[in-house]
C-alpha positions in Angstrom: -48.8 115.9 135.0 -46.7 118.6 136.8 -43.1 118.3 137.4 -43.9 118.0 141.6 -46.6 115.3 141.5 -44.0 113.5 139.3 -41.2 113.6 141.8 -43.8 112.9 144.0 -45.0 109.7 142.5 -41.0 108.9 142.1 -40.1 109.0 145.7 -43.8 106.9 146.4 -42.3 104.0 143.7 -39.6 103.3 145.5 -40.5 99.9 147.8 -38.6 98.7 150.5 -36.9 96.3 148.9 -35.6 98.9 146.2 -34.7 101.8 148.9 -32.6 99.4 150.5 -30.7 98.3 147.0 -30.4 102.6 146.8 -28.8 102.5 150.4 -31.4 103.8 151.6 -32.3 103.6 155.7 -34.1 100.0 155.7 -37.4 100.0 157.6 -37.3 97.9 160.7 -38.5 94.5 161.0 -40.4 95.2 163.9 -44.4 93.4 163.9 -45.3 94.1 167.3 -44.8 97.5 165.8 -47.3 97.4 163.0 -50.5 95.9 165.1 -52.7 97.2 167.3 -52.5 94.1 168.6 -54.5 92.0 170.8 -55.2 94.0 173.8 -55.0 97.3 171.8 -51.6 97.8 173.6 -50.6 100.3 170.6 -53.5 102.4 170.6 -51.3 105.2 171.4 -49.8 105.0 168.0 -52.6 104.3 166.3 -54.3 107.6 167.5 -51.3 109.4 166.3 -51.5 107.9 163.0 -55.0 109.0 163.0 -54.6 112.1 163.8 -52.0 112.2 161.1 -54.6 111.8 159.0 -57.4 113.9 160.0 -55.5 116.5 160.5 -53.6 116.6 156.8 -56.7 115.9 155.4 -58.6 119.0 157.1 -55.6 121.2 156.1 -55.5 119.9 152.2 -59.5 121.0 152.6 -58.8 124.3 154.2 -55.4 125.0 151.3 -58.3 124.5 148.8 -59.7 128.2 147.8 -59.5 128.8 151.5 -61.7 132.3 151.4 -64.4 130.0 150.2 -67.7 129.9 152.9 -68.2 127.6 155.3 -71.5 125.4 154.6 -73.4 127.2 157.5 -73.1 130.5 159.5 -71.5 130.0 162.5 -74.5 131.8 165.1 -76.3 130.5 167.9 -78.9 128.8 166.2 -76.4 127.1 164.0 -74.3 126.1 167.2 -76.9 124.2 168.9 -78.5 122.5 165.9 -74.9 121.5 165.6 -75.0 120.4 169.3 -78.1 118.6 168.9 -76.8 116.5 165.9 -73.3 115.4 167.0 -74.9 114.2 170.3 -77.3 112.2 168.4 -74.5 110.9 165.7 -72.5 109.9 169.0 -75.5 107.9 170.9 -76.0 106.0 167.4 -72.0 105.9 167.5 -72.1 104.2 170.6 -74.9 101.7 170.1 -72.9 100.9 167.0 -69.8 100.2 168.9 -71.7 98.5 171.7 -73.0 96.2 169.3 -69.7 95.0 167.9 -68.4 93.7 170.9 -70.0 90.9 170.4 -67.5 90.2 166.5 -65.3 87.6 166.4 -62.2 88.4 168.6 -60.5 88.5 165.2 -57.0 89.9 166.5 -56.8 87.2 169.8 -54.6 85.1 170.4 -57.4 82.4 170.8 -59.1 83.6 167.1 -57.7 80.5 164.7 -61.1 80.3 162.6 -60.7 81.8 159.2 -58.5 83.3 157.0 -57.5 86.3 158.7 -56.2 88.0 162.1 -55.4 91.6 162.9 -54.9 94.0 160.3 -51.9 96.6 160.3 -52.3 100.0 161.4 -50.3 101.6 158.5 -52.9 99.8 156.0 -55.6 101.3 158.5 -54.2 104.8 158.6 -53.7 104.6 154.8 -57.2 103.4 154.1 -58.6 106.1 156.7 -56.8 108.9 155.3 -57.7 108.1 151.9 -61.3 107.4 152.7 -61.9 110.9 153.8 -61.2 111.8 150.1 -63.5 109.2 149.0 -61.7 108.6 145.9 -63.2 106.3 143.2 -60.4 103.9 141.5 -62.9 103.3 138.5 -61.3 106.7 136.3 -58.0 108.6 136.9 -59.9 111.9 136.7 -61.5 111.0 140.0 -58.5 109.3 141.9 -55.6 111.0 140.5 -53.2 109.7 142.7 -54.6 106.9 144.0 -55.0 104.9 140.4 -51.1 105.9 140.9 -50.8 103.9 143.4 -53.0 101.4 142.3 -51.1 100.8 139.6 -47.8 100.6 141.7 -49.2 98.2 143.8 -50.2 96.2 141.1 -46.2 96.2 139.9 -45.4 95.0 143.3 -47.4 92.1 143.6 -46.8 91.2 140.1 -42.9 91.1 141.2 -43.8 89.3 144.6 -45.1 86.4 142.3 -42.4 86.5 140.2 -43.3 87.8 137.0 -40.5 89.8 135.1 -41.7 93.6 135.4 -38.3 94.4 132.3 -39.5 91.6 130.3 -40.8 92.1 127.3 -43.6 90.8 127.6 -45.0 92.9 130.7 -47.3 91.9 133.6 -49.6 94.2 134.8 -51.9 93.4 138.2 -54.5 95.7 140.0 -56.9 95.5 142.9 -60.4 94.2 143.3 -62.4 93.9 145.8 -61.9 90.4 146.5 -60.4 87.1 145.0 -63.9 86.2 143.7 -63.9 88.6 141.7 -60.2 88.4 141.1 -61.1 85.2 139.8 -64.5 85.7 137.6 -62.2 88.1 135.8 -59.0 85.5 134.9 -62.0 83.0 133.6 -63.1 86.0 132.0 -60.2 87.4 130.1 -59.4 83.4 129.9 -62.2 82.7 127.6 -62.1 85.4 125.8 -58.9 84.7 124.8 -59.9 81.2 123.0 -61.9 83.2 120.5 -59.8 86.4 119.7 -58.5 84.1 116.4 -62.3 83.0 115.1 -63.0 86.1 115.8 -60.1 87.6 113.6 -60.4 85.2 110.8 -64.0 85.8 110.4 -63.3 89.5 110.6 -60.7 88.9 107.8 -62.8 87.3 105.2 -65.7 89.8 105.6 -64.6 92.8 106.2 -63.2 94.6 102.9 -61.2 97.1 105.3 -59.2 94.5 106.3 -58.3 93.2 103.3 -54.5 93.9 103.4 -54.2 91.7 106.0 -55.4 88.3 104.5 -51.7 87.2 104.3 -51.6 87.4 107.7 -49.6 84.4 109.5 -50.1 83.1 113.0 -48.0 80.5 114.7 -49.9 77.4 115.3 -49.7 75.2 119.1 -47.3 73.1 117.5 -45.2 76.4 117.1 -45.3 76.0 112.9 -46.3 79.3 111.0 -49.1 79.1 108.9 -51.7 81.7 107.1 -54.3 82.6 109.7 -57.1 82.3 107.1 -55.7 78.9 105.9 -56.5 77.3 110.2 -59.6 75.4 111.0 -61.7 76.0 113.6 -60.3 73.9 116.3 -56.9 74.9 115.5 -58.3 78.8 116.0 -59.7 77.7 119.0 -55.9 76.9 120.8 -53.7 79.2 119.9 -51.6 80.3 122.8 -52.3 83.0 125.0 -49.6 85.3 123.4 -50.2 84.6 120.2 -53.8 85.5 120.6 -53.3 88.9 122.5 -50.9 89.6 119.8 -52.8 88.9 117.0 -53.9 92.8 116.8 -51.1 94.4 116.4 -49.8 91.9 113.7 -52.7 92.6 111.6 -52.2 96.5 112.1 -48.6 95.9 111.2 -49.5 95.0 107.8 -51.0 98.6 107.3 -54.4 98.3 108.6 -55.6 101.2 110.4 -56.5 100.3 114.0 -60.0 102.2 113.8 -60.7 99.5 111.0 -59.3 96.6 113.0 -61.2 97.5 116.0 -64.5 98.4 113.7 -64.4 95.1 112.4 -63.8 93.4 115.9 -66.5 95.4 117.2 -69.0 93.2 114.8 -67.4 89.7 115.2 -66.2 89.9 118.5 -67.2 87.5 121.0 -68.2 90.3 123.1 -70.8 91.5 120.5 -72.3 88.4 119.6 -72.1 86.2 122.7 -71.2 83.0 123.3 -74.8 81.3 122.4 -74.0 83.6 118.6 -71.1 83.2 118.3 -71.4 79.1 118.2 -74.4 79.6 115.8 -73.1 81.9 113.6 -68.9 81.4 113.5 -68.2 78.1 114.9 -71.3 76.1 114.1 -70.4 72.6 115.5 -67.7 73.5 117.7 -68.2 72.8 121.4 -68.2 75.7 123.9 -64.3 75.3 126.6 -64.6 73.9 129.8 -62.7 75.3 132.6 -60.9 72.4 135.0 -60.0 73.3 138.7 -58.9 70.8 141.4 -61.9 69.5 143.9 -60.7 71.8 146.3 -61.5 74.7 144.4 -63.4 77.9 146.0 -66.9 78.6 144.8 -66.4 81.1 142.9 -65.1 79.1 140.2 -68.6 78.1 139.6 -69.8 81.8 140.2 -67.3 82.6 137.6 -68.4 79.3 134.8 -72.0 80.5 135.6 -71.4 84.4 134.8 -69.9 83.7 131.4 -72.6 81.5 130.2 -70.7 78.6 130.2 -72.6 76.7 132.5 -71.9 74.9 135.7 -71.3 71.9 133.7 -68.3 73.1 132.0 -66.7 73.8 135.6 -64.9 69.9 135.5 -63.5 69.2 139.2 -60.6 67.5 139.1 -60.5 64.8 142.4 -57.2 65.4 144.5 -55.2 63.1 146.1 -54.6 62.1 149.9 -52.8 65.4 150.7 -55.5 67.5 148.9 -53.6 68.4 146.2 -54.2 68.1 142.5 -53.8 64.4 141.0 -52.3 64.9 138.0 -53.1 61.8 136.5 -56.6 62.9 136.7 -55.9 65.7 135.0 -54.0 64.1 131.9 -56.8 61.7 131.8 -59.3 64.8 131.7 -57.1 66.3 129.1 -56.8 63.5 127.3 -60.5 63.3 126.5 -61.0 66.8 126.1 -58.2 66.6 123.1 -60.0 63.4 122.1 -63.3 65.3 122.3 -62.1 68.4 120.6 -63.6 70.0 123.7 -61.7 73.2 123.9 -60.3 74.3 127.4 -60.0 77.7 128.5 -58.4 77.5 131.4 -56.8 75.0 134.0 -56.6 76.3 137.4 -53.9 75.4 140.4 -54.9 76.4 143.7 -51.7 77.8 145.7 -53.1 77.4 149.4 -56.7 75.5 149.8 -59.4 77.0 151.7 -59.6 74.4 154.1 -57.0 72.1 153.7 -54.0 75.1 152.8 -53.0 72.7 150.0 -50.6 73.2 147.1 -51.3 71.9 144.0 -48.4 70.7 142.2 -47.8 73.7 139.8 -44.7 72.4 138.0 -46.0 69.4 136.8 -49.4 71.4 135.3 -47.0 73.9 133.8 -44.9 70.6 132.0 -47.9 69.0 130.8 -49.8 72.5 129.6 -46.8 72.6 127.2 -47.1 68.7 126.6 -50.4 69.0 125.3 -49.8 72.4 123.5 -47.8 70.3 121.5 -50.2 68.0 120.3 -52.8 71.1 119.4 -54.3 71.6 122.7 -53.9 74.8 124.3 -55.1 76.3 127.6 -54.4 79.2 129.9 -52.7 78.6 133.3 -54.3 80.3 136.0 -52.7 80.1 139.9 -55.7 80.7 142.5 -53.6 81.9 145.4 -55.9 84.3 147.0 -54.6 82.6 150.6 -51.1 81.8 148.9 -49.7 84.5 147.0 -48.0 86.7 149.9 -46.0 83.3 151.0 -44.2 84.2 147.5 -42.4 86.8 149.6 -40.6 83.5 151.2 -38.6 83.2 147.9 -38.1 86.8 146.9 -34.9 87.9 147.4 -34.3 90.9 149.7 -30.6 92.9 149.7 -27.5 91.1 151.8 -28.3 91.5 155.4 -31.5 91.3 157.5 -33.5 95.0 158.3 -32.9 95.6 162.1 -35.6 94.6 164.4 -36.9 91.9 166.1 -35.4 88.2 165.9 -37.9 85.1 166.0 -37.5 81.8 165.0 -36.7 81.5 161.4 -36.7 85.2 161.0 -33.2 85.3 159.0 -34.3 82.8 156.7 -38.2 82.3 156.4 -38.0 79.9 153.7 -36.7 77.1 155.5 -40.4 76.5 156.9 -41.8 76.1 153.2 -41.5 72.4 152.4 -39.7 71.2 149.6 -42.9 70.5 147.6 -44.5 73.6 148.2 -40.8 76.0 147.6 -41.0 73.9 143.8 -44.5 75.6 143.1 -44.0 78.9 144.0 -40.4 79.1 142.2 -43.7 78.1 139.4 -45.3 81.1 139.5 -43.8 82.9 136.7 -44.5 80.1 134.6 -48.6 80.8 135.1 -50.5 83.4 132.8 -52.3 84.9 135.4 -52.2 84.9 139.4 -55.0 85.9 142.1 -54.0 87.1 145.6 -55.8 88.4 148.4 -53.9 91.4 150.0 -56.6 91.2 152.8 -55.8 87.8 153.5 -52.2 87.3 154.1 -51.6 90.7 153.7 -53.3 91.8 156.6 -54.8 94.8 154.9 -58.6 95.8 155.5 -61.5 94.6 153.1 -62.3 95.4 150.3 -58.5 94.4 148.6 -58.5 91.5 146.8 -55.6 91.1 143.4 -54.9 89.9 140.1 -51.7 89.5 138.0 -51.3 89.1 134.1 -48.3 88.1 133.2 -49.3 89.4 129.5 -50.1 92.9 130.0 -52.3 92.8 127.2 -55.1 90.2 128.5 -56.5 92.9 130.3 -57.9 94.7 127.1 -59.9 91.5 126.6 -62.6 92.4 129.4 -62.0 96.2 128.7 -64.9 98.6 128.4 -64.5 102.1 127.2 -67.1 104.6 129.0 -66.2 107.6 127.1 -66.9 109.5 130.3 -64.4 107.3 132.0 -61.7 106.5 129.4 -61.1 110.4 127.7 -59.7 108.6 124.4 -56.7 106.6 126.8 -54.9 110.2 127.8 -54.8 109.2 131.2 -54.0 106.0 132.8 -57.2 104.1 134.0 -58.1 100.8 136.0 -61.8 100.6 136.1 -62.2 99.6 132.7 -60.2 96.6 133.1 -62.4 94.7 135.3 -66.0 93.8 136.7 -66.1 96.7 139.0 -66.8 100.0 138.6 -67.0 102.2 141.1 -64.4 101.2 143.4 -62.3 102.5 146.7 -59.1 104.2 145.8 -58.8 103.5 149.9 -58.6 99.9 149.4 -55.5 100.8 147.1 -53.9 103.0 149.8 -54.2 100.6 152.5 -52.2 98.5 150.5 -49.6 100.8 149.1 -48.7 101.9 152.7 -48.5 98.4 153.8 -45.5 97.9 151.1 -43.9 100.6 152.1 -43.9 99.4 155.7 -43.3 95.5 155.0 -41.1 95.3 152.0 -43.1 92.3 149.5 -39.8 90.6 149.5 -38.0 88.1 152.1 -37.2 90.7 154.7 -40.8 91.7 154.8 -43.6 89.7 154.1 -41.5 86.6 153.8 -39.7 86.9 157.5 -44.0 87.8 158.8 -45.5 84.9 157.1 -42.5 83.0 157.8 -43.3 83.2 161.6 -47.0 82.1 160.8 -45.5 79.2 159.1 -43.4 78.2 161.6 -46.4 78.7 164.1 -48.8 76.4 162.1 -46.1 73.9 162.1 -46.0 74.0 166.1 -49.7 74.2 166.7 -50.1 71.0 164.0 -47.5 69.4 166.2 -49.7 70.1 169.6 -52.9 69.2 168.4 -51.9 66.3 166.2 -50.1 64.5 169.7 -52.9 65.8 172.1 -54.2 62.3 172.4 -52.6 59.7 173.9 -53.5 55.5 173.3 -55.0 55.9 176.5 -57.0 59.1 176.2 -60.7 59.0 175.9 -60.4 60.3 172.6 -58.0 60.2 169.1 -57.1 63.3 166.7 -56.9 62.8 163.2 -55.0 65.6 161.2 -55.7 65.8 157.7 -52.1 66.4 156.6 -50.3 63.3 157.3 -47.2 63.1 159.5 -43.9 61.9 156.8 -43.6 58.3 158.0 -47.4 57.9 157.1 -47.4 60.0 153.9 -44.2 57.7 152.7 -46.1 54.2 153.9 -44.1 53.6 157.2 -45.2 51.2 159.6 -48.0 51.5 162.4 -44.7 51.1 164.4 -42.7 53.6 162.4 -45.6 56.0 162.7 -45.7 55.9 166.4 -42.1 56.6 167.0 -42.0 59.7 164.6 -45.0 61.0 166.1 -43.1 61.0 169.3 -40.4 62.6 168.2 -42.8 65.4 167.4 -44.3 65.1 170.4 -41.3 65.6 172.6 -38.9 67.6 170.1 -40.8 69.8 168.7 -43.9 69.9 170.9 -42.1 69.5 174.5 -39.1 72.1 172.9 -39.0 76.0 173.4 -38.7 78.2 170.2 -34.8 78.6 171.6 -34.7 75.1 171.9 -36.1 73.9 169.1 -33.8 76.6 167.1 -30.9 75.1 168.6 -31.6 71.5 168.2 -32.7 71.5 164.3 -29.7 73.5 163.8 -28.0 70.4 165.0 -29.6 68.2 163.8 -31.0 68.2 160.0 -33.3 65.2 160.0 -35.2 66.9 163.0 -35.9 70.3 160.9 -36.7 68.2 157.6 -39.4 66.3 159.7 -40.3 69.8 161.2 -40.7 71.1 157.7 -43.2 68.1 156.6 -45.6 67.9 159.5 -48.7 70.1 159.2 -50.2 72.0 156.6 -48.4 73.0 152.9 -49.3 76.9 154.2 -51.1 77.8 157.6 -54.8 76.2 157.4 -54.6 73.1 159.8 -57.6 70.5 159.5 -58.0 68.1 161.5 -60.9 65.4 163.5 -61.6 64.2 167.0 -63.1 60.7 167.2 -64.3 59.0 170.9 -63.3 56.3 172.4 -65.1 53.9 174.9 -63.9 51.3 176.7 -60.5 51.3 175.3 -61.6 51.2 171.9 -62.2 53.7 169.1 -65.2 54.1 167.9 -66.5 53.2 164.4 -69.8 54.9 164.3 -69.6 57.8 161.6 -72.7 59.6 162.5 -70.8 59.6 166.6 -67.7 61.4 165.4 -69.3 64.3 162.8 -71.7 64.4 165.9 -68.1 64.9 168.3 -67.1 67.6 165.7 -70.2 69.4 165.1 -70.6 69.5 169.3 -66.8 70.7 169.4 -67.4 73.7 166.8 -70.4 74.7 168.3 -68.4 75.6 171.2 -65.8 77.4 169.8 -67.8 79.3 167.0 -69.2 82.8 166.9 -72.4 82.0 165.0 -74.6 84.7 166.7 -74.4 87.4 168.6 -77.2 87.1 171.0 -76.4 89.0 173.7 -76.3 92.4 172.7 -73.0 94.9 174.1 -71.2 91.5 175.6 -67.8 90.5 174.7 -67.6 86.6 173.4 -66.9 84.3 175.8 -65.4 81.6 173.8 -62.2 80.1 174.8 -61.1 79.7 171.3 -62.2 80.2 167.7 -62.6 77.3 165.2 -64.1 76.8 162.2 -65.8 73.4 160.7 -66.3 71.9 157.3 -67.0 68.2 155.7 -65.2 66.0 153.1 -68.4 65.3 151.1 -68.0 62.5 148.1 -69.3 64.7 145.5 -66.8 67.2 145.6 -63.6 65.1 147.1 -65.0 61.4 145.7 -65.6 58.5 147.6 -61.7 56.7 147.6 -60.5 60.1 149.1 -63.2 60.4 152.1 -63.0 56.7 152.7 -59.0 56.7 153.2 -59.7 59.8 155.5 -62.7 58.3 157.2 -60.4 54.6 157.6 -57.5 56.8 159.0 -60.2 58.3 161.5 -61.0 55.0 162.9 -64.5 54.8 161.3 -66.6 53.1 158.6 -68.1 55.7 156.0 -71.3 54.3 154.4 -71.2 55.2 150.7 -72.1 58.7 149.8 -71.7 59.9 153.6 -69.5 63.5 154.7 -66.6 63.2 157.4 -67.2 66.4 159.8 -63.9 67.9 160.7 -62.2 71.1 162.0 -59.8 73.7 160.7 -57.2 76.2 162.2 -56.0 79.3 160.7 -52.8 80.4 161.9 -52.0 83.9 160.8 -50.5 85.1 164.2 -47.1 85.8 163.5 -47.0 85.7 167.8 -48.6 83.1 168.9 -45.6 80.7 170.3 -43.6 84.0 170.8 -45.9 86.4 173.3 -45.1 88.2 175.7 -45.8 85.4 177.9 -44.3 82.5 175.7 -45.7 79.8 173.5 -49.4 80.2 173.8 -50.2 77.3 172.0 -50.0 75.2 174.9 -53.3 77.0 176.1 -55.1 76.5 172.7 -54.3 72.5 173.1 -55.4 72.6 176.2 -58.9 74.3 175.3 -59.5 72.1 172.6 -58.6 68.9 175.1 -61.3 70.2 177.3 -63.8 71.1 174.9 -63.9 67.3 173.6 -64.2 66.2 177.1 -66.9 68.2 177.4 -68.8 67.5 173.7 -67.4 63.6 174.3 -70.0 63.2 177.5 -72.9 65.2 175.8 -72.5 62.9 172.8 -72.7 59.9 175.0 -75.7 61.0 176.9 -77.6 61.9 173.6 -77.3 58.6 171.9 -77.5 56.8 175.9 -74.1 55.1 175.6 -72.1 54.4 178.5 -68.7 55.4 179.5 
C-alpha cells in the first residue's frame, strides 16, 4: 500500500471524537444542518453535495488513462441516438418519481410509524458518490478503500458499544446489510463456538499430525485446568467463548504446524460434518443447544434457529414481564433445566430496544447469572440485539470537555439525563456481552442497506469464515466478505456510514446529544397522548409503559395525581419551561425520566366509552384500534402520482398469548378496561419518535397537533364502531 493512500487512510481514521482530543476544529452540532429535512428546505445543499460527487467522480474517470476512447464516436447519428435515449430514460425517470409520491412521508413531522425518519445528506452524498464506483465490500481487491472504511467503521461502533479497541482481546465489527442478518450471523458464529472443543478433541485422538499436542490443557467453566483429551462431552460442549476461539493457537503453540491443525479441522469440523453428523458420529447422545431470547424478540431469531438446522424448537422464548422486559426468573428457571437437562445453550440473547414496545432487557443481571451458571458447568454466549438500541450507546460515551458549537435544545449539554436509570445500567453492560447487533440505518439515520455487528473477541469471526481463493489471495490483504453470510455487498452502504461519523461524532457530542433530543421527544409525545383523555372523554388511552406511581403499585388515587402532574408540567410546559422547572425541581425530571418508553418506540390503546362507562367488550376496542390505524397507515398506494393524505403515520400490532403468555396480556387487557377471553390478542398502536425536531420546529412543539390528530381520528373510528355493531351513543 503506497505511502499516500496510507496518509490518506490516517487522516480518514481520525473520528470526531478523536480530532477534537488532537485539538482539532470540532464539527458543529448543527442537525437542521445534516437533513434535507421535511419540506426539502436544504435542497440547496444537498445539490452541492451532489454535485460534489458527480463531478469528482467524472474527473477520477477522466485522470484514468485519459487518452483512452470514448465508448462511441461523437457524430450526428451518435448525437441523436443519444437524444432519443436520455429522453426516454427521463419519461421512465419521471413516471418513477411520480409514482413515489405516494411513499410514506418518511421525513414529516406527522411520519411516527416505524423505525426510521429522514436520513442525513452526508450519508446520502457518501453512499451516492461511492455508488457511482459500484464497489463490492465482499474482497479488498474490488473495494480497496472502501473495505478501509468498512473496517473503520466497524472500530467505531465497536467503541460506541463499549468494547475496548487496546484490549487485548480485540473487537472487531463490520457491516451487513441489515440486523437480520446481523443476527443469523452471532447465532451462527455462536454455535459454532459450542463445538470448536469436540471438534479438537476428536481431531486430537485421530489425527497422527497432531500428535504433539495430546498434552494439551484447556481451562474448564469452573476456571480449573485440565488435559483437553481427559473432558467429557458435556464438559467440551461449555467451555467459554475465549477459551474455545483460543483453543487453536494453543495447540499450534505446542509445535504443531497450522496447515496440520487446520487439515485436521477441515475433517472433524462442525462445518464439514454438520450438525445432523456431527451428533451421530462425535457426540452420539448429546442433545443439540438451544438458543433463549426474550418474547419480544424479532423474527429473525427464528430465521436464524431455522438456518442453522437447529430447528424452531430450540428457539426457547423467554415470557417478559409488565414492562416488556426480560423476567429473569424465567430465565434461571429455563437455565436451570437446561443444566438439569444437560441441554447445551449456545446463546442467550438481551434485546436492547424492543421492536414494538422499545424495551430494555435487564442486561446486568443476564451478564451476573451467565457467570453464575458458568460456574456450575454451564456455559453460553451473551449476545445484545440492539439493532434499534445500539446508537443510544453514544448517550454514555464520553466526548472531550466542552460541547461542539451549534445549536442548543433541551438536554443537548447532557443527553444522558433522558436515559432512565434502568436503561443507563444496561448499556454501561454492553462491554460485558460477546457480541452486539446495531442497525446504522435505524438510529443512525443512514440509507438501507447498513445493518452491524460487533465481536468483542476478534477471533469469532473466523468461525463462519470461508476462504474463496479468488476472494481471500492467501490473507495478503484485509477482507470482510468472508466473514459473514453475504457476498457480494455495497462498499456504498460502508461510505454512507463512514461519512456520517465523520459528521456526528459516535460519542456524546454527536449521536448522543441527536438521540438525546429524540429521547426527550418520546418522553413529551408519551406525556400528550398518555393525558389525551380525560374521565369525561368519550374515550380512555392505555400506554403500555406504565406511568412510576403505577409501575411502583401507587394508589388509583396516587395514580391520578401524578398523571396530572404530567399533564400540566410536562405536557402544559414549553421546552424553556420545562428546562427551567426540572432544573428546579429534581423529583419533576426523575418522574420525566420514567414516563414513556425505555428508548423512543411508544405503544399504546384507545378503548370507548358509552354512557359514562368504559367498555369491556374486547372484540370493541381491537376493533377501535384496527379503525384508528387504518386511518393513519400507508398500506397502498392507490392513487397513482398523489401525495398521501394522512394526517399522521401510525403503525399497529397485538399482544398475542403465545408469544407474550396469557398473565402478561390479561394484566394489559385489565389495565385497558376489558375482559380478555383466554387465548385472545389486545390490538394496540405504536409511535416511533426519531425526530430530533418535533417539539423544537420552527414553529414550536408540534406534538400538540399529533395529539390532536389522534383525538380526532378516535372520534371519528369511535362513531363508525358504534354504528357497525348498532350501539348507541
Amino acid at each position: 500500500m503506497g505511502s499516500h493512500f496510507e496518509a490518506l487512510l490516517r487522516g480518514m481514521k481520525a473520528g470526531a471524537g478523536e480530532a477534537l482530543r488532537e485539538g482539532a476544529k470540532p464539527p458543529s452540532f448543527a442537525p437542521s444542518a445534516w437533513f434535507l429535512g421535511p419540506n426539502g428546505e436544504n435542497a440547496a445543499h444537498m445539490q452541492r453535495l451532489l454535485g460534489i460527487a458527480l463531478d469528482d467522480h467524472v474527473a477520477a474517470r477522466r485522470d484514468y488513462f485519459p487518452t483512452d476512447p470514448d465508448s462511441a464516436a461523437d457524430d450526428v447519428e451518435t448525437e441523436e441516438a443519444r437524444a432519443i435515449s436520455c429522453a426516454a430514460m427521463e419519461e421512465n425517470l419521471r413516471l418513477l418519481t411520480t409514482a413515489l409520491r405516494g411513499s410514506i412521508p418518511v421525513a414529516s413531522h406527522r411520519n411516527t410509524s416505524h423505525m426510521y425518519w429522514d436520513i442525513t445528506m452526508p450519508s446520502v452524498a457518501g453512499y451516492l458518490a461511492t455508488m457511482l464506483f459500484n464497489q463490492n465490500n465482499v474482497a479488498a481487491e474490488g473495494s480497496p478503500v472502501t473495505t478501509q472504511l468498512e473496517i473503520q467503521v466497524g472500530e467505531e461502533m465497536a467503541a460506541m458499544l463499549g468494547y475496548d479497541l487496546k484490549a487485548d482481546v480485540r473487537p472487531w465489527g463490520h457491516i451487513t446489510c441489515d440486523g437480520s442478518v446481523a443476527n443469523l450471523e452471532a447465532a451462527w458464529a455462536a454455535r459454532n463456538v459450542k463445538y470448536v472443543a469436540p471438534a479438537m478433541a476428536r481431531a486430537l485422538r485421530e489425527e497422527p499430525s497432531l500428535a504433539p499436542a495430546r498434552h494439551v490443557t484447556l481451562r474448564q467453566p469452573n476456571g480449573r485446568w485440565a488435559r483437553l483429551l481427559d473432558l467429557d462431552p458435556w464438559t467440551l460442549l461449555n467451555i467459554g467463548v475465549d477459551d474455545a476461539v483460543g483453543l487453536r493457537a494453543r495447540v499450534i503453540d505446542t509445535g504443531v504446524a497450522p496447515e496440520d491443525v487446520d487439515a485436521a479441522l477441515a475433517r472433524w469440523s462442525l462445518r464439514a460434518m454438520g450438525l445432523a453428523g456431527f451428533h451421530a458420529e462425535v457426540l452420539h447422545g448429546v442433545k443439540s443447544p438451544v438458543i433463549l431470547v426474550p418474547a419480544t424478540a424479532h423474527y429473525s431469531w427464528a430465521k436464524a434457529a431455522g438456518l442453522l438446522g437447529l430447528g424452531q424448537r430450540a428457539l426457547l422464548r423467554i415470557p417478559v414481564d409488565l414492562d416488556g422486559r426480560m423476567s429473569l426468573p424465567d430465565l434461571r428457571r429455563t437455565l436451570e433445566q437446561c443444566l438439569t437437562e444437560a441441554r447445551p445453550v449456545a446463546l442467550v440473547v438481551a434485546v436492547m430496544g424492543s421492536t414494538q414496545e422499545s424495551a430494555v432487557d435487564p442486561l446486568v443481571q443476564i451478564a451476573a447469572m451467565r457467570d453464575e451458571f458458568a460456574d456450575r458447568g454451564l456455559t453460553f454466549a451473551l449476545h445484545a440485539d440492539a439493532a434499534w438500541g445500539g446508537y443510544f450507546a453514544a448517550l454514555i460515551r464520553g466526548a472531550p470537555p466542552g460541547p461542539p458549537p451549534g445549536e442548543r435544545f433541551g438536554f443537548d449539554h447532557a443527553p444522558a439525563e433522558t436515559l432512565n436509570p434502568h436503561v443507563r445500567a444496561q448499556f454501561e453492560a454492553l462491554p460485558q456481552t460477546d457480541s452486539i447487533t446495531l442497525d446504522p440505518h435505524k438510529a443512525g439515520y443512514a440509507p438501507y442497506p447498513a445493518g452491524g455487528l460487533c465481536y468483542r473477541n476478534a477471533e469469532m469471526r473466523w468461525l463462519v469464515a470461508e476462504m474463496a481463493p479468488v476472494v481471500y489471495h492467501g490473507g495478503r490483504v484485509p477482507s470482510i466478505g468472508v466473514f459473514g453470510v453475504e457476498g457480494s455487498k455495497p462498499g456504498a452502504a460502508a461510505a454512507g456510514v463512514w461519512l456520517n461519523h465523520r459528521t456526528i461524532a459516535t460519542d456524546v457530542s454527536g449521536y448522543g446529544r441527536l438521540l438525546g433530543r429524540c429521547l426527550f421527544n418520546a418522553k413529551r409525545f408519551a406525556a400528550a397522548v398518555s393525558t389525551l383523555a380525560g374521565p369525561e372523554d368519550l374515550f380512555a388511552v392505555t400506554p403500555f409503559q406504565r406511568l412510576p406511581a403505577e409501575r411502583e403499585g401507587g394508589t388509583p388515587a396516587q395514580i391520578a395525581a401524578q398523571r396530572a402532574v404530567v399533564a400540566d408540567r410536562i405536557v402544559g410546559y414549553s421546552n424553556a419551561a420545562l428546562m427551567e422547572a426540572m432544573a428546579k425541581d429534581p423529583s419533576l425530571k426523575t418522574l420525566f425520566q420514567g414516563i414513556g418508553p425505555d428508548l423512543t418506540v411508544f405503544a399504546y390503546a384507545f378503548n370507548l366509552r358509552r354512557g359514562g362507562a368504559l367498555n369491556r367488550d374486547l372484540s370493541l376496542m381491537n376493533a377501535l384500534n384496527d379503525a384508528v390505524f387504518h386511518r393513519l397507515s400507508i398500506e397502498t398506494s392507490e392513487q397513482r402520482g398523489e401525495v398521501p393524505t394522512q394526517p399522521m403515520i401510525i403503525t399497529a400490532s397485538s399482544f398475542s398469548p403465545d408469544d407474550y403468555g396469557q398473565p402478561f396480556v390479561d394484566a394489559f387487557a385489565a389495565r385497558a378496561g376489558v375482559a380478555n377471553p383466554p387465548g385472545a390478542s389486545v390490538r394496540f398502536l405504536i409511535s416511533t419518535i426519531e425526530n430530533p425536531f418535533l417539539s423544537e420546529t420552527a414553529e414550536g412543539n408540534f406534538i400538540p397537533t399529533l395529539a390532536e390528530v389522534l383525538r380526532a381520528t378516535v372520534l371519528d373510528a369511535r362513531k363508525e364502531i358504534l354504528a357497525i355493531h348498532g350501539l348507541a351513543d
